[in-house]
C-alpha positions as CSV (number, residue, x, y, z in Angstrom):
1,X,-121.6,-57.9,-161.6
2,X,-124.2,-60.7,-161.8
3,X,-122.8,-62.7,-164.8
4,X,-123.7,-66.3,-164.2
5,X,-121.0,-67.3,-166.1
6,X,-118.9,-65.6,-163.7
7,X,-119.8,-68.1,-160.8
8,X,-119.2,-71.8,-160.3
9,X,-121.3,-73.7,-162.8
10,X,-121.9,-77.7,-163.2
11,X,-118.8,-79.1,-164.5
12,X,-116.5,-77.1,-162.9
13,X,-113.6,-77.9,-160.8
14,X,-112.4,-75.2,-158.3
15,X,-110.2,-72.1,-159.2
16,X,-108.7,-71.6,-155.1
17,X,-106.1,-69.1,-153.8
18,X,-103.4,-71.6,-153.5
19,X,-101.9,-72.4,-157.2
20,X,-100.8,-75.5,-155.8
21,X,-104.4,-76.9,-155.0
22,X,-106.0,-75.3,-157.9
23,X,-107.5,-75.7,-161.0
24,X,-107.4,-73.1,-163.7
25,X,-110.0,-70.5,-164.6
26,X,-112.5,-72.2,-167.1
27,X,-112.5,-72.2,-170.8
28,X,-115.6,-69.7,-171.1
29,X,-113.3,-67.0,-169.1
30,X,-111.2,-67.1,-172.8
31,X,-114.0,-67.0,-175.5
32,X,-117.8,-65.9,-173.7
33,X,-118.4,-62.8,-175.3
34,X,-120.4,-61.6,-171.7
35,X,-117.0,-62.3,-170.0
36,X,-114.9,-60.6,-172.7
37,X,-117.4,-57.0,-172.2
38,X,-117.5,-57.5,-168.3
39,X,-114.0,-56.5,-168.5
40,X,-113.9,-53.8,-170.0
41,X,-115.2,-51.7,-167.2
42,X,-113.9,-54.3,-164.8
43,X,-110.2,-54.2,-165.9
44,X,-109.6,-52.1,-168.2
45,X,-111.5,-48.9,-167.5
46,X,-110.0,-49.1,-164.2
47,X,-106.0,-49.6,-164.0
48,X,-103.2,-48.3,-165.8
49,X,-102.8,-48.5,-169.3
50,X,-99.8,-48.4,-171.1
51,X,-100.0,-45.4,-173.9
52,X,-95.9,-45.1,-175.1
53,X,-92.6,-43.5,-174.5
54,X,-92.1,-40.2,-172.8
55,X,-89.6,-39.8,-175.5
56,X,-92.5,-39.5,-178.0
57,X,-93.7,-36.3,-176.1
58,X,-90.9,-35.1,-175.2
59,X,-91.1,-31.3,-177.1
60,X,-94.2,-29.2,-177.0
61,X,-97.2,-30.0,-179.5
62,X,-96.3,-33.8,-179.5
63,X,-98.7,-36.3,-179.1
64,X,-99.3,-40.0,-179.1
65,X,-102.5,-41.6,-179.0
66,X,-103.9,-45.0,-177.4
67,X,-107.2,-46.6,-177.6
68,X,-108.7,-49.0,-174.7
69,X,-111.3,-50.9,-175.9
70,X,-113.8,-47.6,-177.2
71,X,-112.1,-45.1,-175.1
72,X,-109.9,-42.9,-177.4
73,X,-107.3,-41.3,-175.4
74,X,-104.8,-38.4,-176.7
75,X,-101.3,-37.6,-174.6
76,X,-99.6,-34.3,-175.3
77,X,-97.1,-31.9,-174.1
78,X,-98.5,-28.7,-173.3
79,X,-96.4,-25.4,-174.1
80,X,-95.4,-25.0,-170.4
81,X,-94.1,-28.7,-170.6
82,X,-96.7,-30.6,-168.9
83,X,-97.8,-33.8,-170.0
84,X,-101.6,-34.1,-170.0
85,X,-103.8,-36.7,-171.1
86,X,-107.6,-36.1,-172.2
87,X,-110.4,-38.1,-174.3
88,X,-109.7,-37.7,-177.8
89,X,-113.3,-36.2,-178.9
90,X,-114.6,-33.0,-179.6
91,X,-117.1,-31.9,-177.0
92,X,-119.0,-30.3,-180.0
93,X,-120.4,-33.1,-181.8
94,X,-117.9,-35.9,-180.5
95,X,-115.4,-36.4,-183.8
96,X,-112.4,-37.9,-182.9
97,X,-109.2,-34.5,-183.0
98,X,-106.1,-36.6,-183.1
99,X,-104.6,-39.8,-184.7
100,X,-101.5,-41.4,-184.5
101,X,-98.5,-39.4,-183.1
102,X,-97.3,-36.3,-184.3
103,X,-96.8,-32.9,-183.7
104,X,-99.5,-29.4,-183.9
105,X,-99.5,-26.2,-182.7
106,X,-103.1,-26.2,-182.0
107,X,-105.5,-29.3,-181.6
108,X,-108.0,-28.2,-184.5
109,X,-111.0,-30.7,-184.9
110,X,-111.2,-32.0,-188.6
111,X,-115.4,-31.6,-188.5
112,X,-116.2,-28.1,-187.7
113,X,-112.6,-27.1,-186.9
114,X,-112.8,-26.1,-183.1
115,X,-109.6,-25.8,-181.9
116,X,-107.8,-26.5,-178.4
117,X,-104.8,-26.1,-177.0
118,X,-102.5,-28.3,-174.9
119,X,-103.9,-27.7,-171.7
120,X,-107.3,-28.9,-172.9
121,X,-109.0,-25.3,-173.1
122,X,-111.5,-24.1,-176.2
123,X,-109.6,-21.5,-177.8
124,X,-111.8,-20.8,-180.6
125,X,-115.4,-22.3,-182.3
126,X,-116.5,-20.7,-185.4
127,X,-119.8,-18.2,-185.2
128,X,-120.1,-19.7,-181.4
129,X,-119.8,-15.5,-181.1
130,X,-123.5,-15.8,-182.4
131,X,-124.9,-18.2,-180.2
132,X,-126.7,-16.6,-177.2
133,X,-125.3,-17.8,-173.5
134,X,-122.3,-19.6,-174.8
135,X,-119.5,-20.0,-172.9
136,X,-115.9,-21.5,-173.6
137,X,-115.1,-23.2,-170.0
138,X,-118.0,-25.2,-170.5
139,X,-115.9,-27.0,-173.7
140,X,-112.9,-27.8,-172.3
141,X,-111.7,-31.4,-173.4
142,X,-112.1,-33.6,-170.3
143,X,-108.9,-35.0,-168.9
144,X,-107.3,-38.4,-167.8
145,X,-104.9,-39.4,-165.4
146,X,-101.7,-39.6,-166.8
147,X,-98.0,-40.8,-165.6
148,X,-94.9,-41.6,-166.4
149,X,-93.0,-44.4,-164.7
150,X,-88.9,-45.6,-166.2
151,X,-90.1,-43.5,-169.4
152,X,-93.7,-45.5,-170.0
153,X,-96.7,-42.9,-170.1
154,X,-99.3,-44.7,-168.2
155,X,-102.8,-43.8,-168.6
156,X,-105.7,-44.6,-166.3
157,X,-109.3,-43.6,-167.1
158,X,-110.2,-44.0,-163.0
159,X,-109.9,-39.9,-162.1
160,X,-109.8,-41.9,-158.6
161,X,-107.0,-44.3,-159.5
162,X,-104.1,-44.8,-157.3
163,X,-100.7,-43.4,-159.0
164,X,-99.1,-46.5,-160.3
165,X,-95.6,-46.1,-158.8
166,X,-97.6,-46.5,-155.7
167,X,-99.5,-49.6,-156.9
168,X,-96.6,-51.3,-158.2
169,X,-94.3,-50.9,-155.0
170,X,-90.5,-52.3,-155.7
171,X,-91.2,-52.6,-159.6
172,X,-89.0,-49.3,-160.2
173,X,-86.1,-50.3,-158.3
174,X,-86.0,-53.5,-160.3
175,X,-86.2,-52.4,-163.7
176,X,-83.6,-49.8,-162.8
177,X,-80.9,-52.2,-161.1
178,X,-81.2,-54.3,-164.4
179,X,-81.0,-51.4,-166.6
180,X,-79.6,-48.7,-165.1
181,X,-79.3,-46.4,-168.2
182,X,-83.5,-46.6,-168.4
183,X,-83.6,-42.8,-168.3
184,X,-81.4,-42.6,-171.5
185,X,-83.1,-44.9,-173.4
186,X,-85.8,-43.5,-176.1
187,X,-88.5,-45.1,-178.4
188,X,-86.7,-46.4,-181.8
189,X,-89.8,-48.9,-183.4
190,X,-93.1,-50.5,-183.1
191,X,-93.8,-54.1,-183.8
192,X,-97.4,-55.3,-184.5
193,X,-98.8,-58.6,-183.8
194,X,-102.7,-59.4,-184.9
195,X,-102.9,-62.9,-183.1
196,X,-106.3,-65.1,-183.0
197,X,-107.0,-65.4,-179.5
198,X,-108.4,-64.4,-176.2
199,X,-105.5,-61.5,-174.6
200,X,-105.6,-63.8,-170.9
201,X,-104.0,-66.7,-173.4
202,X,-101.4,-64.6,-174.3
203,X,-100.9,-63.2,-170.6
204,X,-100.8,-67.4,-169.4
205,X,-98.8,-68.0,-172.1
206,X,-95.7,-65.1,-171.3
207,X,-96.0,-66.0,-167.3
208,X,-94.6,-69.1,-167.6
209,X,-91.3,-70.8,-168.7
210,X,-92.9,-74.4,-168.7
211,X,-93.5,-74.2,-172.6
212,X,-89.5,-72.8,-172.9
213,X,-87.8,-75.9,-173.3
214,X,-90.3,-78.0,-175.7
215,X,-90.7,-74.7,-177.8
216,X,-88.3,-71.8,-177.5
217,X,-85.3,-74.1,-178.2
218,X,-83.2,-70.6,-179.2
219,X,-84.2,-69.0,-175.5
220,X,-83.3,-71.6,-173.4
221,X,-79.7,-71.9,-175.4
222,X,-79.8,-68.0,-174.7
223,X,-80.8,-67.8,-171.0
224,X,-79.4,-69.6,-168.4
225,X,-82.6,-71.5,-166.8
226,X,-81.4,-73.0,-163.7
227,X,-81.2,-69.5,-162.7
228,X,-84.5,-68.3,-164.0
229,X,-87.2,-67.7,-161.3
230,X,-90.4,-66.0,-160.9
231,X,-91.5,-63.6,-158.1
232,X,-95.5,-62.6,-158.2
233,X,-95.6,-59.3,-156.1
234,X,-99.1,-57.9,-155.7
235,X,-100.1,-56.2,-159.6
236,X,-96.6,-57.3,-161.0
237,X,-94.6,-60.5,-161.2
238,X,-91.1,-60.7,-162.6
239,X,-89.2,-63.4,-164.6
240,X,-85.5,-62.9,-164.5
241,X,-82.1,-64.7,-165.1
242,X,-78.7,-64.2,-163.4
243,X,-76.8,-64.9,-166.6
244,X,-76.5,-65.8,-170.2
245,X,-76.2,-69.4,-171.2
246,X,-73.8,-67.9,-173.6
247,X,-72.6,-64.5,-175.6
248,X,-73.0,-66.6,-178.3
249,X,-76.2,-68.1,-178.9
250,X,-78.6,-69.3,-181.6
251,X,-80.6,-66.3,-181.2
252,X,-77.8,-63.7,-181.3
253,X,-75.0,-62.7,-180.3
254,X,-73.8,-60.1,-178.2
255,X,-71.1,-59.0,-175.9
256,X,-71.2,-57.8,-172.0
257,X,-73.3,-54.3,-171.7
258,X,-75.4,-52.3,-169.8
259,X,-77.9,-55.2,-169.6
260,X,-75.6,-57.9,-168.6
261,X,-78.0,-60.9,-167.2
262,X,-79.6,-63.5,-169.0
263,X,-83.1,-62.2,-168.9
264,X,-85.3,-60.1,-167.2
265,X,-89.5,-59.8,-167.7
266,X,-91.8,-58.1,-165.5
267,X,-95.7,-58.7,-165.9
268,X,-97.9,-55.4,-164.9
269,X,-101.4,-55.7,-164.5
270,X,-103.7,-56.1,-166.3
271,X,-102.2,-56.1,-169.9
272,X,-98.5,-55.2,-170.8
273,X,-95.2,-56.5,-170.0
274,X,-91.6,-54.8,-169.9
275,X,-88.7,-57.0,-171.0
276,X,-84.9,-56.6,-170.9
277,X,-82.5,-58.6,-173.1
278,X,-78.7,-59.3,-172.8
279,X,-76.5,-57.0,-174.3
280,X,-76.4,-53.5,-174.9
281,X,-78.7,-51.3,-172.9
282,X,-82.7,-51.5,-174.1
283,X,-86.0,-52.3,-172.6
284,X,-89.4,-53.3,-174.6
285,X,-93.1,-53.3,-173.9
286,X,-94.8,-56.2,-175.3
287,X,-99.0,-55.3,-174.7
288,X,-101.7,-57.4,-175.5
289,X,-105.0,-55.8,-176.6
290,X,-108.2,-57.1,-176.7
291,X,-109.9,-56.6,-180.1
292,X,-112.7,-59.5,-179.5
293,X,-113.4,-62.3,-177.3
294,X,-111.0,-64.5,-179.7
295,X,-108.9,-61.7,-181.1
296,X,-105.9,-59.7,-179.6
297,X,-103.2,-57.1,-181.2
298,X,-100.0,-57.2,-179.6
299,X,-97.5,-54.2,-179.7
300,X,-94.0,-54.6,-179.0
301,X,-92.5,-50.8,-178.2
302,X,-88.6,-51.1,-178.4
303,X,-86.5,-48.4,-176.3
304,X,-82.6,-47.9,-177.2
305,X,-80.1,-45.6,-176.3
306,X,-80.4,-42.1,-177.9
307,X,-83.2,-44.2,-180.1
308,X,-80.9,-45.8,-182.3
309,X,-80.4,-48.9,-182.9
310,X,-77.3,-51.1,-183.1
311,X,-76.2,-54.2,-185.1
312,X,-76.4,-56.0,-182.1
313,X,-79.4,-54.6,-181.1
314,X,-81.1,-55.0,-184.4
315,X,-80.1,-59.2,-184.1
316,X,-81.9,-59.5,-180.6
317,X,-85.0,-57.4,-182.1
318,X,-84.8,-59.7,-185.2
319,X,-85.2,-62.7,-182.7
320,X,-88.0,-61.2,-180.9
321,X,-90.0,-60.2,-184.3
322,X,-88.9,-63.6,-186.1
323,X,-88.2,-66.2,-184.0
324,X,-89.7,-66.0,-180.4
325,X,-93.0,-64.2,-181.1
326,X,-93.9,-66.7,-184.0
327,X,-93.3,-69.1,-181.5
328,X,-95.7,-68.3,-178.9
329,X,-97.9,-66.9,-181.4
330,X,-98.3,-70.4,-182.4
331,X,-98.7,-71.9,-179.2
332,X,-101.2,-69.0,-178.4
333,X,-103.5,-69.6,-181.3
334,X,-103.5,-73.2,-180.9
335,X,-104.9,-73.2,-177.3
336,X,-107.2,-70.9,-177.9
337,X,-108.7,-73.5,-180.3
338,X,-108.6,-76.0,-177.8
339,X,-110.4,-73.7,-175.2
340,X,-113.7,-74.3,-177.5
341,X,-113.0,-78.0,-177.5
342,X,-116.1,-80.0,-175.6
343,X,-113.2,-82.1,-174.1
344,X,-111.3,-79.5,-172.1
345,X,-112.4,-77.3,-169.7
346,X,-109.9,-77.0,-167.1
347,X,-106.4,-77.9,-166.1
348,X,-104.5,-77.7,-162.9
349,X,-101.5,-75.4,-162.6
350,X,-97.8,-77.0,-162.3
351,X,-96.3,-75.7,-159.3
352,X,-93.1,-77.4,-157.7
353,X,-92.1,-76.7,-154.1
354,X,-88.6,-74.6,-155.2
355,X,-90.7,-72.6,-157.5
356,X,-88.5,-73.0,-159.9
357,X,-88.5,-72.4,-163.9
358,X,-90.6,-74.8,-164.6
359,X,-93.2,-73.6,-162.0
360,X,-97.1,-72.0,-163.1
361,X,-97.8,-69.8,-160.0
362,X,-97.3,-67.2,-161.7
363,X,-100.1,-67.4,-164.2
364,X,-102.5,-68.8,-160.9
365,X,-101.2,-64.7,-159.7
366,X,-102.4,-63.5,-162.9
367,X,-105.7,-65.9,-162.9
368,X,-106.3,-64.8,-159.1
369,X,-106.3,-61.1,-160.3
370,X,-108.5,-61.5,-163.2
371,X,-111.2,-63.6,-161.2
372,X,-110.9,-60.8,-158.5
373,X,-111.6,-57.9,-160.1
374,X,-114.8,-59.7,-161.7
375,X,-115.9,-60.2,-159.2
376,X,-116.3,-64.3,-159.8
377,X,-117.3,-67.1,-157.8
378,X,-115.4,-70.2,-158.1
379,X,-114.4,-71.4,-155.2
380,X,-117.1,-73.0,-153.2
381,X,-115.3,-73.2,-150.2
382,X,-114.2,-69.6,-150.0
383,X,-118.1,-68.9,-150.0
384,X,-118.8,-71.2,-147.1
């Protein structure tokens, strides 16, 4: 990639590989539209990409769709049981087959009504029977990878992509020791956020608990932050808390379950992060994706025992939907205005010896990632 915007220009103060002699990325990584379509096939056409919950596939002839950046992507459970992923477009004349989620007995496209099954294979196209040398195998729909990992269906458009429980090393082991139940858990809603700026604000924004005090008044009454730390570890980082502050907080209230820390957050590269709240059992995927250089829609997926969910649950979601992501929503917006102000450019990252809750290494680990996989240039001593 030979983006000059990419590489250190006048102006700019160092990004370097230790957070606490570094400054941050520079504003143009969160608004230059060259930046913003470098990474599509830099980041996104290249790692795993949350899709749903296996729980939404779970019978034959179920499907979910998910769409990264232009890439259309359909997941479906074959008669057999497999889960397979392809590109949702007819090899005919390219119309998009599936929308939404939902179930069919036969993928039949809506233009000239060719029609698939699960597996991907042609099944039948009308008068093709006419057409000299024609031959079905040639119009299969083309796969993509596809996983699932604690109940997330993963997609990754890289045919040559490492698995992603491989990638992600001791991620697993975590989610499970804080919610041991995961395997019983089961999709019960969909939240949506449109938010007015650049995804990486909103990544920066969730790896860090320095804003929690001035701005989340009802999390920090929730969580108990002297125990709160964050761990980056290679394409995840995780945010946790030993314990509540109190069953009985502003945000809700709740009684000793499953889930019975204060918090727990994991960040997984490059867009989505997996969350854990106090209480009965449940887990949530909270994604950002990039609509526009200044433009994001977040999704927050919400998994609940058996898919139902519980007065109690119902309060913490509440919170989440009405109080928190407001919040940061907020906080989001407004620094992505200041990003275009002529008098900013770069800050330095807050990290404390103790690397405690107040500590930014974690968003320098998400930073350090981004910069690496496009391949910039912004440390002039890392060149020498």
């Amino acid at each position: 990639m030979t983006l000059q915007t990419l590489n250190l220009m006048p102006g700019d103060k160092p990004f370097r590989a230790d957070p606490k002699n570094s400054y941050t990325l520079p504003a143009r990584f969160y608004h230059d539209a060259e930046i913003w379509a470098a990474e599509k096939d830099a980041i996104f056409y290249k790692t795993w990409y949350y899709a749903g919950h296996v729980s939404q596939v779970a019978e034959p002839g179920k499907f979910l769709t998910v769409k990264i950046h232009e890439q259309n992507v359909f997941v479906a459970r074959s008669r057999t049981g497999e889960l397979n992923a392809f590109f949702n477009v007819c090899p005919h004349r390219g119309h998009e087959l599936v929308s939404g989620t939902g179930k069919k007995n036969i993928i039949t496209c809506p233009y000239h009504a060719w029609a698939f099954d699960f597996d991907g294979n042609l099944r039948s196209a009308r008068n093709t029977e006419n057409v000299e040398g024609f031959r079905k195998e040639e119009f299969s729909l083309k796969p993509v990878k596809v996983e699932v990992f604690c109940g997330l269906v993963l997609v990754n458009l890289d045919e040559n992509a490492i698995p992603f429980a491989e990638q992600m090393g001791e991620l697993e082991s975590e989610i499970r020791h804080y919610v041991p139940s995961v395997d019983d858990l089961q999709f019960a809603q969909r939240d949506t956020y449109e938010v007015e700026a650049n995804w990486k604000v909103l990544m920066d924004n969730f790896l860090e608990c320095y804003h929690c005090a001035p701005a989340h008044h009802d999390f920090v009454d929730l969580v108990d932050m002297d125990s709160y730390r964050t761990i980056t570890c290679g394409l995840y980082s995780s945010q946790c808390a030993g314990q509540p502050r109190t069953m009985n907080a502003r945000a809700y209230k709740f009684e000793a379950g499953d889930v019975d820390f204060g918090y727990a957050g994991w960040f997984v590269w490059p867009n989505f992060t997996i969350w854990a709240y106090p209480g009965e059992a449940n887990l949530s995927v909270l994604q950002m994706n990039p609509t526009a250089p200044e433009k994001c829609v977040e999704y927050q997926d919400w998994f609940v025992k058996d898919g139902e969910v519980t007065q109690q649950l119902r309060d913490a979601i509440n919170y989440q939907k009405d109080v928190l992501q407001p919040e940061d929503i907020g906080l989001c917006e407004s620094v992505q205005k200041g990003l275009k102000s002529s008098g900013y450019n770069q800050g330095r990252f807050v990290v404390d010896e103790g690397l405690t809750e107040l500590s930014e290494h974690a968003v320098h680990h998400f930073q350090k990632l981004v910069a690496g996989a496009l391949g910039a240039r912004l440390d002039p001593e890392a060149e020498q």
